[in-house]
N, C-alpha and C positions, 0 to 999 in steps of 0.2 A: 824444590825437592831437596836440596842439598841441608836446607838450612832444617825441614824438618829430619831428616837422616841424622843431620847435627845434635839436634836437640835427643835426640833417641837415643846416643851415644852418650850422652851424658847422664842421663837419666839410667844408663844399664843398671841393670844391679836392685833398679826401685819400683816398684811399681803404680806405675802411671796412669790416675784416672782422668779420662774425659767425655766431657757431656756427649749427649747427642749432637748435640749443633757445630760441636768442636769437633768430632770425628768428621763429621759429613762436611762439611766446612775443607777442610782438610781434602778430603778424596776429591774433592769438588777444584780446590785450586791444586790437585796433584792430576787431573786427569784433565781438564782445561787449560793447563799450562803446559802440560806435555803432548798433549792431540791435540796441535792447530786446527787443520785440515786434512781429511785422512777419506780414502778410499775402501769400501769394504765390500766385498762380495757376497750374496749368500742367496737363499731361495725366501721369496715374498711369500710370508703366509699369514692371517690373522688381519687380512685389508680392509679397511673399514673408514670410507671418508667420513666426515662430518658434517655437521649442517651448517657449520659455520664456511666451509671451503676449502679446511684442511685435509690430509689423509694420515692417517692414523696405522701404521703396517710393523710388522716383527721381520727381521729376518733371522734365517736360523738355517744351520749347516748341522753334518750326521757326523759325528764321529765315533765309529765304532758301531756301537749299540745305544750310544749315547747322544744328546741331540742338545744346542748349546743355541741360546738365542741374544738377541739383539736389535732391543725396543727402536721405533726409528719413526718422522714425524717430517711432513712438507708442506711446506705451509701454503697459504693459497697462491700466492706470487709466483712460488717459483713452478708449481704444480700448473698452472695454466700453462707455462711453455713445452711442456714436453709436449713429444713427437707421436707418445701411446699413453695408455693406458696401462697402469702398473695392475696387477691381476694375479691372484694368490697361483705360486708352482713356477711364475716364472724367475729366472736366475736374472739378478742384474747385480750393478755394480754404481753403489750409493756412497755420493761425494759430499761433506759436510763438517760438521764439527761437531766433536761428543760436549755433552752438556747432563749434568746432575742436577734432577730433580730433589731439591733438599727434603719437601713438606713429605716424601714419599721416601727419600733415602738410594733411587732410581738414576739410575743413568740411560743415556740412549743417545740416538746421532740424528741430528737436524740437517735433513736434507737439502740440499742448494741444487744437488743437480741427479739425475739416477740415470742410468743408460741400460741394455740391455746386456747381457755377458756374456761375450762369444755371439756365431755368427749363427751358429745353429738354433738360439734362443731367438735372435731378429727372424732365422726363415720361419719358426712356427709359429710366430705374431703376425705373419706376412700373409701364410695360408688361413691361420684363421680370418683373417680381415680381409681375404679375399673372397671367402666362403660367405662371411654374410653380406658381403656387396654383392656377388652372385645370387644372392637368396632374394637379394631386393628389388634385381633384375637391373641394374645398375648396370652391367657389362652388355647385356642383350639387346638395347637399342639398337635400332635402325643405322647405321654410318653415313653421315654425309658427304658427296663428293667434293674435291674440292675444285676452286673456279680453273677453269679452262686459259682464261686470260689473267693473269696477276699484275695485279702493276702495285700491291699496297701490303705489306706484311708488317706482323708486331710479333718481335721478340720478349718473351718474358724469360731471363736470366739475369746472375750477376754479370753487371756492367764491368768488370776489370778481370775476369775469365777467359779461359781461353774458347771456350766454345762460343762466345758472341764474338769473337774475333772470325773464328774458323767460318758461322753464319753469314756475315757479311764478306768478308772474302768471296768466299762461294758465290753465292746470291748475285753482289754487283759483278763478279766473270760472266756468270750465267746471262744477265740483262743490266748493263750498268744503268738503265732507268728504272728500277724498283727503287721504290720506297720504303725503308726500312726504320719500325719505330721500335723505339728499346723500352721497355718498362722495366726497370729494374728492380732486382728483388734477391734475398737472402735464399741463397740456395743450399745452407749446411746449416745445422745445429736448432737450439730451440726454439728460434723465432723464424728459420726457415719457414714452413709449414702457413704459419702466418702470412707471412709477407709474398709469397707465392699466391695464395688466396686471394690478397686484397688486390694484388694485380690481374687476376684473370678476372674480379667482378669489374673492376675498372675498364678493362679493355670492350668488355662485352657490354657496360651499358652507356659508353660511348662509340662504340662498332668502330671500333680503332683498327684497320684495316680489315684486310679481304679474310684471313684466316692469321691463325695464333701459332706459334710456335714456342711449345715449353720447355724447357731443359736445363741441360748441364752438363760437365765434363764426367770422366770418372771418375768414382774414387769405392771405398767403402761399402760396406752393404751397408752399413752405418749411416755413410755420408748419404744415401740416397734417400734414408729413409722417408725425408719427407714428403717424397712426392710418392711415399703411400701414404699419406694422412689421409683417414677415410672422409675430412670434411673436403680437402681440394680434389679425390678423387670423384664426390659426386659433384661437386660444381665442374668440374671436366663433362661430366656426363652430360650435364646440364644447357652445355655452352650454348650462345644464339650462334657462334664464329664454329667453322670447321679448326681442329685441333691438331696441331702433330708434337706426339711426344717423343721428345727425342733425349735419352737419361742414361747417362754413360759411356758404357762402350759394346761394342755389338752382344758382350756376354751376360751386362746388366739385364737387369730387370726392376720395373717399378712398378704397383700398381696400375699408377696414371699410363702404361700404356695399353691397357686393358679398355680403360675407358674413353681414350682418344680415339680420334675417327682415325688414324693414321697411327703407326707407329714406326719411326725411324731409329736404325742399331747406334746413329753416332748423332751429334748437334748436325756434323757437315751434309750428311744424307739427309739430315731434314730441307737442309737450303736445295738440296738437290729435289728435294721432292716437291719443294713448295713453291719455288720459282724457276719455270720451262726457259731452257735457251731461248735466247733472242732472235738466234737465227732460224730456230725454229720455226715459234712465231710468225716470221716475215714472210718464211716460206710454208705456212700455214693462210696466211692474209694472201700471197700474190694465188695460192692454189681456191681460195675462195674467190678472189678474184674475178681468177680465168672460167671458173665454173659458170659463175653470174654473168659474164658476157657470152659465155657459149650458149645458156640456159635462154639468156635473152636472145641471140640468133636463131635457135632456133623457132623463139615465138615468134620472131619477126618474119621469118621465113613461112612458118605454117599462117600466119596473117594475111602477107602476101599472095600465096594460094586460096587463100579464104576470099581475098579481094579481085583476085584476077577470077574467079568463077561469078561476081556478080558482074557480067556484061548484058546487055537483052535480050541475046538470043538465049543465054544459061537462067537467066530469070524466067521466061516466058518456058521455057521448056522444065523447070523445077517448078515454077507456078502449076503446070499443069503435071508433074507430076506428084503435085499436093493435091488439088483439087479432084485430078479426075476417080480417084476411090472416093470421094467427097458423093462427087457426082452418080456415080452409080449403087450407093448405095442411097441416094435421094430418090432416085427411080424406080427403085425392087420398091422403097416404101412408099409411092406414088401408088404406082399399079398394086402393088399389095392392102393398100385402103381403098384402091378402086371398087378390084375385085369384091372384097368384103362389104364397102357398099353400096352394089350392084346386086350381091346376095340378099343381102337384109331388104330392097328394094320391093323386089319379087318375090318376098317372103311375106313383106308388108302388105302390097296386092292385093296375094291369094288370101290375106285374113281380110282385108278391106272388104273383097267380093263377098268372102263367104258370111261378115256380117250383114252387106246389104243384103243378098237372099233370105238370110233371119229376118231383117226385117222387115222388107218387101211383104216375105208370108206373115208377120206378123201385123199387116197395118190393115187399120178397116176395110179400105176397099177390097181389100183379097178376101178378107171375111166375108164380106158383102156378094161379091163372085162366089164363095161357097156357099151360098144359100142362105144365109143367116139378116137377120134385121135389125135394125135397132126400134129401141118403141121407147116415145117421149109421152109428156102428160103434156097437157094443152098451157102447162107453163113454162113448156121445154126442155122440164126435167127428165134424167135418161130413167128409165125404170128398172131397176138390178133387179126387184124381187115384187111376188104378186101381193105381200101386204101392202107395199105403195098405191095400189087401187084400189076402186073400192066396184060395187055394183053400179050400172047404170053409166060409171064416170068413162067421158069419151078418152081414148087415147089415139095418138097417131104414131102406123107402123112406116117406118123407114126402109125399104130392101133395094136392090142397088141402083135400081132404076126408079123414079116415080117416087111417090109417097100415096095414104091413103090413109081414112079414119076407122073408125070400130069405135064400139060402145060395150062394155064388158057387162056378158048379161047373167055369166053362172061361172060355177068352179067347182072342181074336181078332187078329191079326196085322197091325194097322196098317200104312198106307203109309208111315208114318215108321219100320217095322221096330218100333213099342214093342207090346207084349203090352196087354193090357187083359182084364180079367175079365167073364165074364157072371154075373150074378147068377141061381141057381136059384129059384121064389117058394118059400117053406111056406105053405100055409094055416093 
């Protein structure tokens, strides 16, 4: 800068021309040599990623009536680590270094890092990102209990924190035989989010202990952000392990404890939650204990009475009062098939009598007794009708005594017109 202010001072007085390329040239090494690295605030508008994996955004501030921008550009690298979503209206605060585009005559700030500006800007990233986790039903599952008996817990926090100190403390007072596994992980900044992630799929598809415990100390509405990133808050939802989130200090709030089955105000109330006094315990086991031998006393007891009533005189007197409703309903249905077929009996009888009288009157000799004959031909054919004779031809009458012959010597001229023959006797 000096040398060109130099040069300008010498030239007063002349008028100095330069190219295009020596102007821009110039602004290029006067604003790249004076803006290292610089900080700038403003509202994101004009956001527009690319297909390559950049984002492409303005930002711009009001002054007055008047409205002043500032072209801005992140490339994919460093845009994969953030914690949100940059999104046109919100205010943030974009860390980089200005750079002049020559072919264009353009300057603007190449982003490295972009945060959100003020706290007020993080809580309405927080509600909106709440709102559509709600909408996805994401907070509404079912919560799982967690186990009754613990003996195996996984801490997911930074390892050199104070809250996996306070965790363990706690935990081994509570039962110095718990098992406590650490998975550690970045709990602030752009790769938080990240590295919290890759430890809760790890935990869960090795089933690294009983139940998960995530968190951190306080700090920041900033510092927490990560454990709202909306990818580790559905994999929270997701977990096979019951979850307790435990993310600052009792006035914190994080996403992730919306979607954890548990939610604890500090790290140390998580240990408290997740691992029961020992003494407890013992006196949880001697009280099952005493149940189980009382429980079996008294089966043993009602056994006992169950055994001393099978003696022979209590068998023979329970035998027979099993049998004897046996018994007497054997006997109603004895006598009650008697009765009925002793009925039918004498019902059969009277039909039996009254068909022999049908056919008693109905058999020849009762005929024969009423006067009637029978009349054969001399070949002992019976004779139904008088065409089967003829004149002259003998016949013999049958009546119920005796027999006798005849010779049919004429016949009579029915009212049906038919002939019929008189039989003549012989003696």
């Amino acid at each position: 800068m000096g040398h060109w202010f130099e040069s300008s001072i010498a030239h007063l007085g002349e008028t100095v021309v330069y190219s295009v390329s020596e102007i821009t040239l110039r602004i290029k090494d006067l604003i790249e040599t004076t803006f290292d690295t610089v900080t700038v605030e403003g509202e994101v508008s004009n956001c527009r990623p690319s297909t390559t994996g950049h984002l492409y955004f303005t930002l711009k501030e009001k002054i007055g009536t008047s409205e002043v921008a500032l072209a801005a550009v992140m490339f994919k690298g460093n845009l994969t680590r953030l914690s949100f979503k940059p999104e046109n209206g919100m205010r943030v605060q974009v860390t980089g270094a200005l750079s002049v585009y020559a072919e264009r005559g353009t300057y603007q700030i190449v982003a490295t890092r972009i945060e959100l500006a003020g706290e007020g800007e993080i809580l309405r990233l927080l509600e909106e990102r709440k709102r559509r986790l709600e909408a996805d039903g994401v907070f509404s599952r079912k919560r799982r209990a967690l186990p009754s008996f613990v003996t195996d817990i996984t801490v997911i926090t930074s390892p050199t924190g104070a809250a996996v100190r306070d965790i363990i403390k706690i935990a081994k007072k509570r039962n110095p035989k718990i098992h406590i596994t650490i998975l550690p992980a970045v709990v602030q900044g752009e790769k938080a989010a990240e590295s919290l992630l890759a430890q809760l799929r790890l935990a869960n598809r090795y089933k690294l202990g009983q139940l998960i415990i995530i968190g951190r100390g306080g700090g920041s509405l900033e510092d927490l952000l990560p454990f709202s990133d909306e990818n580790l808050v559905r994999e929270i939802a997701q977990s096979q392990l019951p979850i307790i989130s435990a993310v600052g200090h009792e006035i914190d709030v994080a996403l992730s404890d919306y979607a954890a089955d548990y939610r604890a105000a500090t790290p140390s109330e998580a240990a408290e939650i997740a691992v029961p006094l020992l003494s407890d315990l013992v006196l949880d086991i001697h009280n099952l204990y005493e149940s189980i031998l009382e429980t079996m006393h008294l089966r043993l007891e009602r056994a006992k009475m169950l055994v001393a009533g099978l003696s022979k005189e209590n068998l023979d007197l329970n035998f027979h009062k099993i049998i004897q409703p046996i018994l007497l309903r054997l006997d109603d249905a004895r006598t009650a098939i008697q009765d009925s077929m002793g009925e039918r009996l004498v019902a059969t009888k009277h039909r039996l009598q009254l068909a022999r009288q049908g056919i008693e009157l109905s058999s020849p000799e009762a005929i024969l007794r009423r006067g009637f004959s029978v009349v054969k031909k001399e070949d002992g054919s019976i004779v139904r009708s008088g065409a089967q004779v003829k004149s002259g031809e003998r016949i013999i009458i049958i009546p119920q005594e005796q027999q006798f012959s005849a010779f049919v010597e004429n016949s009579h001229v029915q009212a049906d017109k038919k002939t019929k023959r008189k039989a003549k006797p012989i003696s």
